[in-house]
C-alpha positions as CSV (number, residue, x, y, z in Angstrom):
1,X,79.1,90.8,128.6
2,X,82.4,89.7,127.5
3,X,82.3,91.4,124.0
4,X,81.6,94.5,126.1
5,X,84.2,94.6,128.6
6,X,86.6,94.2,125.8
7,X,85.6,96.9,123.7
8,X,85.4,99.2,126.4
9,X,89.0,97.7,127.2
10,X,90.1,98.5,123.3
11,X,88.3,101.7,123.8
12,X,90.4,102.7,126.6
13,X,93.8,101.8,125.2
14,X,93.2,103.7,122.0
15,X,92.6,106.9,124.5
16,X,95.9,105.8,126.1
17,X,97.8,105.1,122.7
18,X,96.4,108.1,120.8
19,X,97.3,110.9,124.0
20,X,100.6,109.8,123.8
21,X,103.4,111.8,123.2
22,X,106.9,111.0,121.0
23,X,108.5,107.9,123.1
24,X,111.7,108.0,124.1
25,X,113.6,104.6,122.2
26,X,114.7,103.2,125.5
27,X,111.5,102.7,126.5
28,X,110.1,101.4,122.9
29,X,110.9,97.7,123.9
30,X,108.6,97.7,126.9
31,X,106.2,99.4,125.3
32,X,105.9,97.1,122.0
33,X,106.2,93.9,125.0
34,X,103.2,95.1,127.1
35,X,101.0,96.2,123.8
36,X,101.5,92.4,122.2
37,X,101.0,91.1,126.0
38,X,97.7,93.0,125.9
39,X,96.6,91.8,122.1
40,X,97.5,88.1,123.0
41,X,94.9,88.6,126.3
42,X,92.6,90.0,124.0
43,X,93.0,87.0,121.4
44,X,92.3,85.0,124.2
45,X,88.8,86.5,125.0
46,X,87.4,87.3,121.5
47,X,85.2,84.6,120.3
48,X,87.1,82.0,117.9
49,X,87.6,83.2,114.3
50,X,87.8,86.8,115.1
51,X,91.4,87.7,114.7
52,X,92.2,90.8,117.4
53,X,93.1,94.5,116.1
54,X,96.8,95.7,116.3
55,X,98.2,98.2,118.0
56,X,101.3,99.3,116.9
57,X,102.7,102.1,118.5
58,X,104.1,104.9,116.4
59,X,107.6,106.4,116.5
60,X,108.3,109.7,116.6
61,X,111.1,110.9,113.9
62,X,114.4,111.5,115.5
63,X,114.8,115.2,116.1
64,X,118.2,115.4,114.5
65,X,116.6,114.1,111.0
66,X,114.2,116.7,111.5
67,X,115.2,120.1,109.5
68,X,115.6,122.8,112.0
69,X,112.6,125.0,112.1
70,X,113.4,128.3,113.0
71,X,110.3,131.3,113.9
72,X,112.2,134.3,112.8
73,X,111.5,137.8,114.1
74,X,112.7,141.2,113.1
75,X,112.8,144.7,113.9
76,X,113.7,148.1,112.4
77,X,113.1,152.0,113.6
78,X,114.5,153.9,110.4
79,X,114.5,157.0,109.7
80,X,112.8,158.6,106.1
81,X,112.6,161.8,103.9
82,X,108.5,160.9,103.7
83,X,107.1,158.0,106.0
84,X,104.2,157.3,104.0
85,X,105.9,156.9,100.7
86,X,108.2,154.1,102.7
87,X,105.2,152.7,103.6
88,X,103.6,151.8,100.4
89,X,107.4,151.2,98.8
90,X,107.7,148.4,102.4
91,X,104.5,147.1,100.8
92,X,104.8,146.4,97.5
93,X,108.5,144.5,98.3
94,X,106.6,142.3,100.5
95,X,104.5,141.4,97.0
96,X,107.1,141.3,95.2
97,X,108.8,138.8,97.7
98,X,106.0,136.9,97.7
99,X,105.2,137.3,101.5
100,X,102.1,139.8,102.3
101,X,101.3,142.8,104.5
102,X,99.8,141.6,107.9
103,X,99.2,145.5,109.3
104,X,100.0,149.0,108.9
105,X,99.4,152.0,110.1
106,X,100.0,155.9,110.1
107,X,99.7,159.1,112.7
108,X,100.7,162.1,113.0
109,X,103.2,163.6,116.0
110,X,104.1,167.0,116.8
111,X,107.5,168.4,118.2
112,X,109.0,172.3,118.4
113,X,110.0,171.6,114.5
114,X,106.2,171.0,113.6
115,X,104.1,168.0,112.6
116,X,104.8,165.5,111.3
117,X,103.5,161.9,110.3
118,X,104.7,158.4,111.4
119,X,103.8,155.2,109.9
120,X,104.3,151.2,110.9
121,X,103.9,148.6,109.1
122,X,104.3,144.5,109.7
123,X,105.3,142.2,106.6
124,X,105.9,138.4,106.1
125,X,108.4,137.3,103.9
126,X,110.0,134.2,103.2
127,X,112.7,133.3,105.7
128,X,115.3,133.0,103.0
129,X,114.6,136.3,101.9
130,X,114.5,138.3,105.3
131,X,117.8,139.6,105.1
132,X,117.2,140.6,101.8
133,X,114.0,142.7,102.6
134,X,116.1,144.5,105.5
135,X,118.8,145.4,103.0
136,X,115.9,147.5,101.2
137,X,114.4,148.8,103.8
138,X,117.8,150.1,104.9
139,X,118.4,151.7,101.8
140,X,115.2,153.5,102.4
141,X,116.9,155.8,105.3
142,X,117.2,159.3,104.4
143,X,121.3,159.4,106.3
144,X,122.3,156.1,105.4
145,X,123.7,153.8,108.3
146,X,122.8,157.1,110.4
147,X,119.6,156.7,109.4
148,X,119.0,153.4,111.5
149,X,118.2,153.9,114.6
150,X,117.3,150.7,116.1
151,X,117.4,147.1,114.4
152,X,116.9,143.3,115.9
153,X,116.4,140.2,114.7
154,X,115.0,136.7,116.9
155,X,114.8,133.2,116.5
156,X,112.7,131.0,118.0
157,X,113.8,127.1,117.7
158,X,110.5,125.0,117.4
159,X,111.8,121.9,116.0
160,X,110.8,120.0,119.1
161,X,107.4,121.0,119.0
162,X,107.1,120.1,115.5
163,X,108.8,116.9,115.9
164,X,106.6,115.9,118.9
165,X,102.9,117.2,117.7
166,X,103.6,115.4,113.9
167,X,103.8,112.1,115.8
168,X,101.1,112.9,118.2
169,X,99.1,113.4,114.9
170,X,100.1,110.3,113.2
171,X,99.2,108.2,116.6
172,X,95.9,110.0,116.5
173,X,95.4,109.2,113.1
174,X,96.2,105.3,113.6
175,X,93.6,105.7,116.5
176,X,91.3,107.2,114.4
177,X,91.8,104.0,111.5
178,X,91.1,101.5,114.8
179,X,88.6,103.2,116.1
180,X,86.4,103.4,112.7
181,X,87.2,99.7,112.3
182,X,85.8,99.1,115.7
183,X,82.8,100.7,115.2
184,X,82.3,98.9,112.1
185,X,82.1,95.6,113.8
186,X,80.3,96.8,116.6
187,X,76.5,95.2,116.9
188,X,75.6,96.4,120.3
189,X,74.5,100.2,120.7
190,X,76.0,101.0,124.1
191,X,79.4,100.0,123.0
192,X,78.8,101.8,119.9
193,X,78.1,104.8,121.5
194,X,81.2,104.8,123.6
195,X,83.7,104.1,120.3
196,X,81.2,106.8,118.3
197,X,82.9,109.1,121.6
198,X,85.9,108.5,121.3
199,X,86.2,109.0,117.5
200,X,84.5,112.2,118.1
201,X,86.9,113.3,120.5
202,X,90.0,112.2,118.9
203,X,89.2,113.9,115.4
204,X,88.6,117.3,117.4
205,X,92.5,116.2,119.0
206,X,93.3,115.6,115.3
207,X,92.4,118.6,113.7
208,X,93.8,120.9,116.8
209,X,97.4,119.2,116.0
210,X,97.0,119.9,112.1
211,X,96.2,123.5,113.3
212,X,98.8,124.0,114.9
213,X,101.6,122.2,112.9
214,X,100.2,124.2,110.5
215,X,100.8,127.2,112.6
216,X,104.2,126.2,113.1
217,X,104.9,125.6,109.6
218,X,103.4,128.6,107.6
219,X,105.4,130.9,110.3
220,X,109.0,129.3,110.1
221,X,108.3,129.5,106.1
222,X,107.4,133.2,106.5
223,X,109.2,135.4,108.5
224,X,108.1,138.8,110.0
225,X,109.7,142.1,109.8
226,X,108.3,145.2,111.5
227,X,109.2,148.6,110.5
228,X,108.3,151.8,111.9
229,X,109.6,154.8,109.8
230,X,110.3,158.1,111.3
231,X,110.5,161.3,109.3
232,X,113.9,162.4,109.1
233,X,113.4,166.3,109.3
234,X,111.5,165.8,112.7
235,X,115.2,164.4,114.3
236,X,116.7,168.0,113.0
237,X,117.8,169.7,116.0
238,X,116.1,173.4,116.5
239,X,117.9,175.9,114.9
240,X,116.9,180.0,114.5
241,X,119.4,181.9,112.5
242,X,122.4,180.2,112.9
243,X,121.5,180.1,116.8
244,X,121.5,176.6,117.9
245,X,119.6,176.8,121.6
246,X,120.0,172.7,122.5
247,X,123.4,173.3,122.9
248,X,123.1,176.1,125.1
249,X,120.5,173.6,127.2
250,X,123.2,170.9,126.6
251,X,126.1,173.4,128.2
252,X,123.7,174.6,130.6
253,X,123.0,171.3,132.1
254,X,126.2,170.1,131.8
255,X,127.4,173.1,133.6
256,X,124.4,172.2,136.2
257,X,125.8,168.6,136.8
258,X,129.5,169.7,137.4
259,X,128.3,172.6,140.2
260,X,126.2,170.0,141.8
261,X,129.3,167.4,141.5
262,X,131.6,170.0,143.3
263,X,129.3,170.4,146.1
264,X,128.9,166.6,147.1
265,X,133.0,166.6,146.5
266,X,132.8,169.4,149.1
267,X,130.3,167.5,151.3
268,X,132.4,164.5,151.5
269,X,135.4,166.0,152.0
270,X,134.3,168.4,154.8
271,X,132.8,165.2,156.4
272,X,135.8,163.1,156.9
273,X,138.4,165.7,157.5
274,X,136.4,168.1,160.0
275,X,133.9,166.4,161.5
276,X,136.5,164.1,163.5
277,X,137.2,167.4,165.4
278,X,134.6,169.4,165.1
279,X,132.1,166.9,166.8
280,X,134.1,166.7,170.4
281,X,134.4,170.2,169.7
282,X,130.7,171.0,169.3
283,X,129.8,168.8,172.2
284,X,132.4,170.7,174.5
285,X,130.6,173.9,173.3
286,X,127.0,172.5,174.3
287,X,128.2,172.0,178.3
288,X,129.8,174.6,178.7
289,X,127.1,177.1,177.2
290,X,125.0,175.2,178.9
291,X,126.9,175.8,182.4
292,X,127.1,179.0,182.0
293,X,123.6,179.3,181.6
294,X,123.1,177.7,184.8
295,X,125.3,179.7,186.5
296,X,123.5,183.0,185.2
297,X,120.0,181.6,186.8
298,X,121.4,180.5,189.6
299,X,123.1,184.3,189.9
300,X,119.2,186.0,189.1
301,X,117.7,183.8,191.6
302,X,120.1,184.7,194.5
303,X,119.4,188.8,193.6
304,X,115.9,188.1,193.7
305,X,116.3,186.3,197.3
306,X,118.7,189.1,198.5
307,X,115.8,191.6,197.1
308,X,113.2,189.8,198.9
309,X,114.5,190.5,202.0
310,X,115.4,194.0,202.1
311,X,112.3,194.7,201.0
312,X,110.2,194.4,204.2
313,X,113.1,196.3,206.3
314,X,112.8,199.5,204.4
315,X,109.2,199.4,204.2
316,X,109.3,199.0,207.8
317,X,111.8,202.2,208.3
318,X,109.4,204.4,206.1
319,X,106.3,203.7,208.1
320,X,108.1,204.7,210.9
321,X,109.4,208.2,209.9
């Protein structure tokens, strides 16, 4: 029962041990105290002349010996006498550069100057050479620096990561080394089973972390550049015999813009220098149109009264005659 309990207890702080992230070194001390605290218990209830397994906890490297690992991303729009030409020239440089194509692509668009195609492509070179592989792809425009018409480049600092998921590796890897030791030495089949579990689980941690410090180091090694070229003659603007009609639009709009500016000037400036008077005037207006009209109904109504009663009296004078 005792043999149990404690491989269930070296079991469990393997798991703890192996999930642990870089340490920070303040807090190495207490660490390395409470792990020999633990191995001297665990000397204490192993059977005598079995020596216990160590523990040693694994440092992380100091970040700032680390070399900086730097993701680098870049973009370029540039403009070409034949897209599909840069394409194939984009891909052989990426050979050349030892890097590789990782997509491409081609389609065709259509404006009032015709149809024309379009092509993209993504490349991965080596970081120390990106700069170099813009340079050519610059020198691919058809107008020179005109010819650019949108460039960026990105960084993306994962040093830390790297730093941190390296010693999560090794830690899982010391784990690993106890674990297979434990297993070794193990006679009873339910404890075997649970170390057998936790080996299992902490290869499939292992080989996640190699994937993705693999990840980490393949794309700070390579860099990736993006290019999408552009023909150059579908940026001409339209142009009939000498008769240029986007800069009539151009002088037509701009024309539009200043009438519609003159107006609101108009509108503001009506507002704050009339509308002060002409609001008390306006109101004045509204009674006394408005008085006048009651006046006039009152007027009509005093006719038709006055009619009313003359009315009966001639009637009365012609029934007599």
């Amino acid at each position: 029962m005792k043999k149990k309990l404690l491989y269930l207890s070296l079991i469990a702080m393997l798991a703890l041990s192996a999930c642990s992230s870089a340490m920070d070194k303040n807090a190495a001390p207490s660490v390395a105290s409470n792990d020999y605290g633990y191995e001297m218990m665990v000397a204490e209830q192993m059977p005598q002349g079995e020596a216990p397994m160590a523990f040693d906890a694994v440092m992380p490297e100091a970040e700032g010996t680390q070399e900086r690992m730097v993701i680098q991303t870049a973009n370029l729009r540039v403009s070409v006498a034949d897209t599909v030409l840069a394409m194939k020239e984009t891909t052989a440089l990426a050979k050349r550069m030892g890097g590789y194509v990782v997509s491409s692509d081609r389609y065709t668009t259509s404006n009032n100057n015709g149809t024309y195609t379009r092509t993209n492509i993504i490349i991965r070179v080596p970081a120390e050479k990106l700069e170099e592989a813009m340079e050519a792809v610059r020198q691919m425009s058809a107008t020179g620096k005109d010819g650019i018409l949108n460039e960026s480049l990105s960084g993306e600092d994962v040093t830390s990561d790297f730093v941190d998921s390296s010693a999560r590796l090794r830690n899982l890897k010391a784990a690993e080394e106890q674990l297979v030791k434990l297993m070794e030495n193990t006679e009873d089949l339910e404890a075997t089973m649970l170390v057998f579990k936790q080996l299992t689980e902490t290869r499939s941690q292992i080989e996640v972390l190699e994937g993705h410090i693999k990840y980490l180091t393949e794309s700070a090694a390579l860099s990736s550049l993006s290019v999408e070229f552009v023909a150059e003659a579908s940026l001409q603007p339209i142009q009939i015999g000498g008769w240029k009609p986007e800069g009539v639009v151009k002088e037509s709009v701009q024309k539009l813009i200043q009438i519609f500016q003159d107006v609101v000037d108009f509108l503001i400036r009506f507002g704050i220098t009339c509308l002060p008077f002409l609001i008390p005037l306006g109101v004045g207006i509204y009674f006394l149109v408005r008085a006048i009209r009651k006046s006039s109904a009152k007027r009509r109504a005093e006719k038709a009264k006055v009619a009313e009663e003359i009315m009966p009296i001639e009637w009365n004078e012609e029934k007599k005659d």
